[in-house]
Structure formats: structure tokens, C-alpha cells
C-alpha positions in Angstrom: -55.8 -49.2 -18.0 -58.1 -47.6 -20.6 -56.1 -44.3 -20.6 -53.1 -46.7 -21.6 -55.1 -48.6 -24.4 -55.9 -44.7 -26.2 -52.2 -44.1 -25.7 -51.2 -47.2 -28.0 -54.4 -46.9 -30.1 -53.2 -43.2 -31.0 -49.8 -44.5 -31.2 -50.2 -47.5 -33.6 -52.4 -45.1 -35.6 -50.7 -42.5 -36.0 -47.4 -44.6 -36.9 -49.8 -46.4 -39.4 -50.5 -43.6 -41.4 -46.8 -42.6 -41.5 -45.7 -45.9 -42.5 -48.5 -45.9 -45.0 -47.4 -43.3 -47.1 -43.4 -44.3 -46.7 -44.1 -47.8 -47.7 -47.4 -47.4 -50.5 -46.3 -44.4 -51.9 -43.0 -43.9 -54.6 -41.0 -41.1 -53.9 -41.1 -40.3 -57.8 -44.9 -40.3 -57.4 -44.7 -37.1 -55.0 -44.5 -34.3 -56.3 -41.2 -32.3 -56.5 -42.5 -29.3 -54.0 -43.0 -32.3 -51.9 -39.8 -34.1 -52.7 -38.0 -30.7 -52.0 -39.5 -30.0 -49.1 -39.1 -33.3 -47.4 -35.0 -32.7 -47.3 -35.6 -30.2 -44.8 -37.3 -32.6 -42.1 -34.4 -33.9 -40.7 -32.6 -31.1 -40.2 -35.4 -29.2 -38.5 -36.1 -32.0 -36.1 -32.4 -31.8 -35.2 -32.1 -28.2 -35.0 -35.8 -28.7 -32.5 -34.6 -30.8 -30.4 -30.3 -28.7 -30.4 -31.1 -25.4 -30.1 -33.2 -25.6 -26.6 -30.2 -27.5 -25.2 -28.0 -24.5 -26.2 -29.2 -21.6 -26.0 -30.7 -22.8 -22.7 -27.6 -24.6 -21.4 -27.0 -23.4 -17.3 -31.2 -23.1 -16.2 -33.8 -23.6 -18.3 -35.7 -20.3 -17.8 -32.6 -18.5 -18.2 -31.7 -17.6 -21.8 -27.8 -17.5 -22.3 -26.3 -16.7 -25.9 -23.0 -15.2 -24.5 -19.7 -16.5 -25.6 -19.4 -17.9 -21.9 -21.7 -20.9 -22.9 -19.7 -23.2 -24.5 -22.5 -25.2 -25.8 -23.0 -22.1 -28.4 -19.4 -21.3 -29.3 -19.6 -25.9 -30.3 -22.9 -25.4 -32.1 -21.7 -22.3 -34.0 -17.9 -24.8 -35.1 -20.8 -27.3 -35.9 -22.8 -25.3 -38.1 -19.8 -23.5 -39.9 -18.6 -27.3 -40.2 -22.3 -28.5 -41.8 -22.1 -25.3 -44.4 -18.9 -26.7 -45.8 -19.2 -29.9 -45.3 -22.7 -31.2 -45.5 -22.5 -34.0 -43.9 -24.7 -34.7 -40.8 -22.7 -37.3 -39.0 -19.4 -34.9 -39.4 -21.2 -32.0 -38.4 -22.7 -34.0 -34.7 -19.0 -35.6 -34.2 -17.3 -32.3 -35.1 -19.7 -30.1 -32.5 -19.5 -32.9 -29.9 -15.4 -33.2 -30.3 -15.1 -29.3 -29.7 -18.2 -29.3 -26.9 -15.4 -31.9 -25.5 -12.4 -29.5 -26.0 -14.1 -26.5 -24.8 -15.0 -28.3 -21.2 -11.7 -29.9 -21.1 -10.1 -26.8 -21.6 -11.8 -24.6 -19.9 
């Protein structure tokens, strides 16, 4: 029960400190290294948690970036789709749409 209560206690903390600065602090208040630098989060948390699940698609000690994984040949449509496009939720239905295709088809 006590390992539980630290769990939460980090949890609520750590969430605190994040909320504090999202809700006490104006983005035109950061400064614009800051500002500039906080566009990139979201796609590097998405591109953390993608490119395991890719390039690791059959066994997850096994390393596969050959054009027989179709996960890769999707992500690669998905990224040539988020270079023209940028637009996330285009870019995630246009890789899952040919991630479809490609297992239907093949």
C-alpha cells in the first residue's frame, strides 16, 4: 500500500508541475527559443512511441527495415504524406488506410 501512495504522490506531482506552467504561464511570456522548440514535442512523442512498432514489427529483438515489412513501406506513404501535407490527423489516417491496403492486399 505505501509503494502505491509514492506512485500517486510522484504522479500528482509531477502532473502539478506540468499543469503549473501550462495554466500560470502565457505562451507570449516564453521565450521564442522556447515557443519554437515546443512545436517539436508532439511530433517526437509520436515518432517515440511509431518507430519501435515499425522498424520492430515481426519480433521485438529482431530489427526489420526491408521492404517485406509493411509497417515501413505505410510509415514511409505517411511521412511523404506529413511533408506535403502537414497535417497530423491526415498523416495517421493516411499511414493507417495504406497499413490496411498493404495487409489486405498482400
Amino acid at each position: 500500500m505505501r509503494l502505491w501512495l509514492i506512485v500517486a504522490a510522484a504522479g500528482i506531482g509531477t502532473y502539478g508541475i506540468r499543469l503549473s506552467v501550462m495554466v500560470f504561464v502565457h505562451h507570449s511570456l516564453l521565450p521564442r527559443a522556447a515557443r519554437d522548440a515546443l512545436r517539436f514535442v508532439t511530433p517526437a512523442v509520436l515518432l517515440a512511441i511509431i518507430l519501435p512498432a515499425v522498424l520492430y514489427a515481426g519480433d521485438p529483438v529482431t530489427f526489420d527495415a526491408g521492404p517485406g515489412n509493411e509497417r515501413l513501406v505505410a510509415a514511409l506513404a505517411a511521412a511523404a504524406v506529413a511533408w506535403a501535407a502537414k497535417n497530423t490527423w491526415l498523416t495517421i489516417g493516411s499511414g493507417m488506410a495504406m497499413l490496411w491496403l498493404l495487409r489486405w492486399a498482400g
